[in-house]
PyMOL commands that place a pseudoatom at each C-alpha (Angstrom):
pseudoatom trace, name=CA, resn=UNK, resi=1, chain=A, elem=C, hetatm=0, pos=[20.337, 13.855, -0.034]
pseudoatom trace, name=CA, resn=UNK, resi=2, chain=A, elem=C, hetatm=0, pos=[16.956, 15.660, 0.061]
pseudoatom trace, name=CA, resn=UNK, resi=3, chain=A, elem=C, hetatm=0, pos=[16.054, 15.099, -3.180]
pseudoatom trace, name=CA, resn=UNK, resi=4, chain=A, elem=C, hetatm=0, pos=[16.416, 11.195, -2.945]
pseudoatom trace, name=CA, resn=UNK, resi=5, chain=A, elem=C, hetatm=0, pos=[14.441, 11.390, 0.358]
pseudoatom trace, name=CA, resn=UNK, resi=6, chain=A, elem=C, hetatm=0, pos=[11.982, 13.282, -1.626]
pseudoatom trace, name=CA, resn=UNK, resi=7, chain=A, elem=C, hetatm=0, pos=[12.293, 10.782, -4.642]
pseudoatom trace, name=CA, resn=UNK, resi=8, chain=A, elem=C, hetatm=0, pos=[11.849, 7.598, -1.816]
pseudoatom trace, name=CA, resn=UNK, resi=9, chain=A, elem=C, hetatm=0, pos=[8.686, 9.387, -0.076]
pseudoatom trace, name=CA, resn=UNK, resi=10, chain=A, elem=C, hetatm=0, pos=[6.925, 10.114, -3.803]
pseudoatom trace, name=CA, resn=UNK, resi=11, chain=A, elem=C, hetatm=0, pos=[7.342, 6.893, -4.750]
pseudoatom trace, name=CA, resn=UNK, resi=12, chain=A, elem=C, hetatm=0, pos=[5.950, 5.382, -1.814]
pseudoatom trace, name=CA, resn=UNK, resi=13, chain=A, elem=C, hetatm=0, pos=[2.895, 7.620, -1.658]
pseudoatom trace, name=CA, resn=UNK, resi=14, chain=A, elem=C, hetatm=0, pos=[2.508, 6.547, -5.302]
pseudoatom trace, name=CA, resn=UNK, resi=15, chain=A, elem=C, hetatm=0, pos=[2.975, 2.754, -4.142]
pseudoatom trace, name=CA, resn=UNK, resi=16, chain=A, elem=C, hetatm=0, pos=[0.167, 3.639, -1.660]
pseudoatom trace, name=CA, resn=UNK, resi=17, chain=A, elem=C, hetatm=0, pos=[-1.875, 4.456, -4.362]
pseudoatom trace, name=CA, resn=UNK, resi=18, chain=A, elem=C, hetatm=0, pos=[-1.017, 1.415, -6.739]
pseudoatom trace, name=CA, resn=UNK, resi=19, chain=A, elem=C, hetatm=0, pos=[-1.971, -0.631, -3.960]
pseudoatom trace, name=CA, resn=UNK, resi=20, chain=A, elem=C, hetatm=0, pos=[-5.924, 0.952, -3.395]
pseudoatom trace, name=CA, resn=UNK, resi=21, chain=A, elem=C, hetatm=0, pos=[-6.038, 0.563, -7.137]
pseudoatom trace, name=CA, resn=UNK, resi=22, chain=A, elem=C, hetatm=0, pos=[-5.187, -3.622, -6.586]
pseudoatom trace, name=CA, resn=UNK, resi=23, chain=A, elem=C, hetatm=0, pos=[-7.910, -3.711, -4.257]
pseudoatom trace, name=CA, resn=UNK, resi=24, chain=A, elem=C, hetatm=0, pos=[-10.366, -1.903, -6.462]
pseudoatom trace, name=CA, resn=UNK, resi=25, chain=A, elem=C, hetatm=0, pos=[-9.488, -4.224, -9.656]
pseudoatom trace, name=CA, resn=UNK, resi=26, chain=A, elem=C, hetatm=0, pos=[-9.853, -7.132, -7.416]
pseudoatom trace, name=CA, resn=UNK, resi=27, chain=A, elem=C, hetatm=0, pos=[-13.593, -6.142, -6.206]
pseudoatom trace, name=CA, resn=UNK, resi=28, chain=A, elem=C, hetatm=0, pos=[-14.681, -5.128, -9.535]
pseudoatom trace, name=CA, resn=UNK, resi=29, chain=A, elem=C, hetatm=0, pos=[-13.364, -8.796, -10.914]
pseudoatom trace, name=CA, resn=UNK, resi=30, chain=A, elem=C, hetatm=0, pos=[-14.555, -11.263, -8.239]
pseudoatom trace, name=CA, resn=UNK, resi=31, chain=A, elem=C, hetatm=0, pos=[-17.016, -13.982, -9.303]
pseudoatom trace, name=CA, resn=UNK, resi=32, chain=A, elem=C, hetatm=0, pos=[-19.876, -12.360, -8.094]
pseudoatom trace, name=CA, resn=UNK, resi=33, chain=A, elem=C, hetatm=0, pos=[-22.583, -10.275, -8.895]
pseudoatom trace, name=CA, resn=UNK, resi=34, chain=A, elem=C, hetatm=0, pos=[-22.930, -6.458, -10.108]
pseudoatom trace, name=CA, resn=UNK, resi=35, chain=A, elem=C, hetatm=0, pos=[-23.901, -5.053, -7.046]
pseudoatom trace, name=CA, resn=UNK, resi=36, chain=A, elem=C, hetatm=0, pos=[-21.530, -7.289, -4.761]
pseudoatom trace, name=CA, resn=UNK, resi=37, chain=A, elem=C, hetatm=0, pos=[-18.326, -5.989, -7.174]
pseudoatom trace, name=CA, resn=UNK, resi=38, chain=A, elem=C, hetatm=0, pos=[-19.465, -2.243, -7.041]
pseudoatom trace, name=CA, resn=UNK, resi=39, chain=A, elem=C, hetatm=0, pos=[-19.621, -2.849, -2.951]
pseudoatom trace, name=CA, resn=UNK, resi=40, chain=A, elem=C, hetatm=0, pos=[-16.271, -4.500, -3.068]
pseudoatom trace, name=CA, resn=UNK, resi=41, chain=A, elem=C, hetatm=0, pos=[-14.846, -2.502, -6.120]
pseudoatom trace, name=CA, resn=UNK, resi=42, chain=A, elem=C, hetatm=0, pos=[-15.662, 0.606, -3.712]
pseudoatom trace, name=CA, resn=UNK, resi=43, chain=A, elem=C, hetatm=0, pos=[-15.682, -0.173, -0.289]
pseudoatom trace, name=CA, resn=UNK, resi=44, chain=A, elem=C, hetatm=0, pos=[-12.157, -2.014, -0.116]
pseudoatom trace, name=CA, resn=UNK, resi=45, chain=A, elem=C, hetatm=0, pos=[-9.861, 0.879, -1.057]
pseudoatom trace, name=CA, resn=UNK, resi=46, chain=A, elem=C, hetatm=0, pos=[-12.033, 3.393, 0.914]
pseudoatom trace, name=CA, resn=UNK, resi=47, chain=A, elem=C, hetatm=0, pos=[-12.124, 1.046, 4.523]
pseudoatom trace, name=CA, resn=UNK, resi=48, chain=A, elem=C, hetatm=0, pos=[-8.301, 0.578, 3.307]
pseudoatom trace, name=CA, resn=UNK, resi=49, chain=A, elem=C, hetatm=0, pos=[-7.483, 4.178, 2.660]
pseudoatom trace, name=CA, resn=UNK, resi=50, chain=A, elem=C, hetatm=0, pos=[-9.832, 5.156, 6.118]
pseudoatom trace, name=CA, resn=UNK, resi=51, chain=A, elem=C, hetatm=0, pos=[-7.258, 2.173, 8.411]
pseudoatom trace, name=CA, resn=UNK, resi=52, chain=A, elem=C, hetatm=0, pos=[-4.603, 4.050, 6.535]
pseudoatom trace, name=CA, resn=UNK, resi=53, chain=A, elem=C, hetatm=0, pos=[-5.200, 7.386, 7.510]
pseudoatom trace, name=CA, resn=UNK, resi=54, chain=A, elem=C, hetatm=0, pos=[-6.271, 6.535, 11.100]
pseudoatom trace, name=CA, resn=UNK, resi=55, chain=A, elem=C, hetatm=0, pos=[-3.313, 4.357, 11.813]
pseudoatom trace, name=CA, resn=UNK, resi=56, chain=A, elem=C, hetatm=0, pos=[-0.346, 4.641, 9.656]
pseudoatom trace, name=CA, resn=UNK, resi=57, chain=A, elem=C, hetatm=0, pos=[-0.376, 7.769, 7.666]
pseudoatom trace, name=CA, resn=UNK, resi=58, chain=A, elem=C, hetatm=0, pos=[2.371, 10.699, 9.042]
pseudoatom trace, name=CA, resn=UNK, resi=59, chain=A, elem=C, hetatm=0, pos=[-0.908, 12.728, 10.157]
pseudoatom trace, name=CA, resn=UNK, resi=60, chain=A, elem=C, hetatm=0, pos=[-2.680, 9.490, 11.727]
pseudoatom trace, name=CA, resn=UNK, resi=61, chain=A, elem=C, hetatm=0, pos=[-5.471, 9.959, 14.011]
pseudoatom trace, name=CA, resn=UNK, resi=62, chain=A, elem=C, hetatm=0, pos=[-3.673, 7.386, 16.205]
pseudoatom trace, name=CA, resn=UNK, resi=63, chain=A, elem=C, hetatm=0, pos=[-0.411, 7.329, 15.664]
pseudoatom trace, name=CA, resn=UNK, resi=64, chain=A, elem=C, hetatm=0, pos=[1.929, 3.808, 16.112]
pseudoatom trace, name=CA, resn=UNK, resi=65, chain=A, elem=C, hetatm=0, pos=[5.035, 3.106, 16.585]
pseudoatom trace, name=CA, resn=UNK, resi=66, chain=A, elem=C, hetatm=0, pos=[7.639, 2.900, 13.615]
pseudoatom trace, name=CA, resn=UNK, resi=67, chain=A, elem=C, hetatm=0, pos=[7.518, -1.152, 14.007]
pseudoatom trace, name=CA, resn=UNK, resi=68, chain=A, elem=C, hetatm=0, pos=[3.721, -1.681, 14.196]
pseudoatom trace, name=CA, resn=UNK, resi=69, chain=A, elem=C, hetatm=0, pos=[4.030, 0.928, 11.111]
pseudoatom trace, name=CA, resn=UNK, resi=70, chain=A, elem=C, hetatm=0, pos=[5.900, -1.143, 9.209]
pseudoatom trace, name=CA, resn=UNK, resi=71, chain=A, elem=C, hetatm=0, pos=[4.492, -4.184, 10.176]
pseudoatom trace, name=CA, resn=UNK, resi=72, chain=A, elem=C, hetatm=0, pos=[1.059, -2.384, 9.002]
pseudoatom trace, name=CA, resn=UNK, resi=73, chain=A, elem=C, hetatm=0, pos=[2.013, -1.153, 5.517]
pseudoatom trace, name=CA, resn=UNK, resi=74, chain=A, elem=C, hetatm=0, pos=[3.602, -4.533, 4.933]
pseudoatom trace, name=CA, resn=UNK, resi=75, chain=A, elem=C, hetatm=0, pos=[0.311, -6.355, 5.413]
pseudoatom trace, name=CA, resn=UNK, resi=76, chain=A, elem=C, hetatm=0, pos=[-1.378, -3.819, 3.256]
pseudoatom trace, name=CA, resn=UNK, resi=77, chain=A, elem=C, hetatm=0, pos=[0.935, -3.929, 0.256]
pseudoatom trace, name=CA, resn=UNK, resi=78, chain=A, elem=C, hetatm=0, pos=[1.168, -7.756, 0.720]
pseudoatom trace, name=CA, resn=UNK, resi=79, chain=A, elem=C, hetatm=0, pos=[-3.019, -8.118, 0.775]
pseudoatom trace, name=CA, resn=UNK, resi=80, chain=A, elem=C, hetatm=0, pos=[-2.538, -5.665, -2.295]
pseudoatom trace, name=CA, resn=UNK, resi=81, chain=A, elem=C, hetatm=0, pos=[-0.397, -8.062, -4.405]
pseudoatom trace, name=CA, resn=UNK, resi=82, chain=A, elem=C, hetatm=0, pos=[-2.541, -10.880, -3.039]
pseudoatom trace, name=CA, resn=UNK, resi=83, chain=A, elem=C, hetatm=0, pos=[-5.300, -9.304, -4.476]
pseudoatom trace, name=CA, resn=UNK, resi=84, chain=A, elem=C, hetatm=0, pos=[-3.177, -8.718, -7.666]
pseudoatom trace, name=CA, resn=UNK, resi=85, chain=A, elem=C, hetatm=0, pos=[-2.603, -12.569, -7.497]
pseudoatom trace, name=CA, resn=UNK, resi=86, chain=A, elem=C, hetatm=0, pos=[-5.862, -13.758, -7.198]
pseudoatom trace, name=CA, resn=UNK, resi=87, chain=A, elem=C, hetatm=0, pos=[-6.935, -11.511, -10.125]
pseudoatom trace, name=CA, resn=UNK, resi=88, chain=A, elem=C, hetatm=0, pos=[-5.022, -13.392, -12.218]
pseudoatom trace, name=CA, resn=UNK, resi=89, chain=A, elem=C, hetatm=0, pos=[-2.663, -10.659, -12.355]
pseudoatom trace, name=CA, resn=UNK, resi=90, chain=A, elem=C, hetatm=0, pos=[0.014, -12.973, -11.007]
pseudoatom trace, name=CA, resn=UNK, resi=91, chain=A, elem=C, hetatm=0, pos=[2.977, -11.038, -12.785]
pseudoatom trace, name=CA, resn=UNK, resi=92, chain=A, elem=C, hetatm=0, pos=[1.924, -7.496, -11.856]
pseudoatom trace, name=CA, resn=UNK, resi=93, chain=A, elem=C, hetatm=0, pos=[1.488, -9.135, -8.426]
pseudoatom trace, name=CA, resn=UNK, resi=94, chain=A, elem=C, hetatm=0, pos=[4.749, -10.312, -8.341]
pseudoatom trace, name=CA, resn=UNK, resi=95, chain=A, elem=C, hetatm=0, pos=[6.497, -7.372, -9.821]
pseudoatom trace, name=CA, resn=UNK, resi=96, chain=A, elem=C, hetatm=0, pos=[4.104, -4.831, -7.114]
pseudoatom trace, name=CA, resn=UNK, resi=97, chain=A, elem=C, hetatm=0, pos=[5.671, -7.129, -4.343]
pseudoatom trace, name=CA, resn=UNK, resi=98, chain=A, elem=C, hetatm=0, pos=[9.357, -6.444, -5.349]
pseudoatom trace, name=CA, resn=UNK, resi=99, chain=A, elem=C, hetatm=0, pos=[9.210, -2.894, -5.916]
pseudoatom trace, name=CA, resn=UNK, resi=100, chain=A, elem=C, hetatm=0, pos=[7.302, -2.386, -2.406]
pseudoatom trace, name=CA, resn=UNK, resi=101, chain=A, elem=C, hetatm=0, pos=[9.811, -4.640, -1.028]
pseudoatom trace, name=CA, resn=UNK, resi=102, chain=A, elem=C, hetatm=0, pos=[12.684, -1.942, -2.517]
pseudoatom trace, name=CA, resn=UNK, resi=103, chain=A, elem=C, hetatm=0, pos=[10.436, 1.082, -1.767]
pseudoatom trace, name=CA, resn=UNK, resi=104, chain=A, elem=C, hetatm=0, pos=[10.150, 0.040, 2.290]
pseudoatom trace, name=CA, resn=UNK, resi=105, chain=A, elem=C, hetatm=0, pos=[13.663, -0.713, 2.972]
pseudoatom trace, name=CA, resn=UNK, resi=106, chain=A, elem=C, hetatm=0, pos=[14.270, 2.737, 1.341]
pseudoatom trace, name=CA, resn=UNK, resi=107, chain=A, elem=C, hetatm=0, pos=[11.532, 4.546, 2.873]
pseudoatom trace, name=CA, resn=UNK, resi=108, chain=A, elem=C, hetatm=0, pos=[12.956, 3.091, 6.058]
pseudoatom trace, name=CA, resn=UNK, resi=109, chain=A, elem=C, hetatm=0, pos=[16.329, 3.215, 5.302]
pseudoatom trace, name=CA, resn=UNK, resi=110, chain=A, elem=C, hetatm=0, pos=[17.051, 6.733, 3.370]
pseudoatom trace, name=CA, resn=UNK, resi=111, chain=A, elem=C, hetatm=0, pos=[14.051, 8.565, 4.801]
pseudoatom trace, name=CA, resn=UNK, resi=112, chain=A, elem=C, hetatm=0, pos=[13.404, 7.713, 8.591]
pseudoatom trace, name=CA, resn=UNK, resi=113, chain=A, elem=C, hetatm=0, pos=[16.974, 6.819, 9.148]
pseudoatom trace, name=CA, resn=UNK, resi=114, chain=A, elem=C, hetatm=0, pos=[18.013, 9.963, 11.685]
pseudoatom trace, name=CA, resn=UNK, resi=115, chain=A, elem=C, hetatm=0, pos=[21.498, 9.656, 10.889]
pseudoatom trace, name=CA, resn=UNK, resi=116, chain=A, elem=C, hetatm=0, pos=[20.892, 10.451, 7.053]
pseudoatom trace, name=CA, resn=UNK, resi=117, chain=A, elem=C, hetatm=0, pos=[20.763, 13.992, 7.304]
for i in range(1, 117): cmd.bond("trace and resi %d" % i, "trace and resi %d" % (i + 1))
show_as sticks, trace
zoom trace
């Protein structure tokens, strides 16, 4: 059972990642100049990755609760494949939106579930 924990909480950090590499693509192809798509190519994943690690990470400044958590990294992912969306990536946005759907009802499922072990 570890290992599949293990498996569920890799593939989620690497989720985490996928999803601060949507935002990035989407700044650095908005309709807009070169300095406004290096400040938005840049500055979304790091104020993304900075709520992250304040609110929701497992060593969180601030620590919530395992509902606002979820409710959190939901909105994240789903502004993630958004972004995907609106970057014309419509199929990789679709495709980002069922595996995160998968990956959190595992994560929350396999690996926070207390009676797992």
């Amino acid at each position: 059972m570890i290992i599949i924990q293990y498996t569920v909480l890799s593939l989620f950090f690497f989720m985490e990642i996928c999803a601060l590499a949507a935002f990035s693509f989407w700044g650095f192809h908005i309709d807009q100049g070169r300095i406004t798509k290096i400040l938005f190519g840049i500055g979304t994943p790091l104020l993304i990755a900075i709520f992250w690690g304040t609110f929701i990470s497992p060593k969180a400044t601030f620590p919530v609760t395992v509902p606002v958590r979820i409710v959190l990294q939901f909105i994240i992912f789903a502004l993630a494949a958004a972004a995907l969306y609106f970057s014309d990536k419509s199929l990789l946005a679709f495709i980002f939106g069922v595996v995160v759907l998968i990956e959190m009802i595992l994560m929350y499922s396999v690996v926070d579930n207390p009676n797992s072990n």
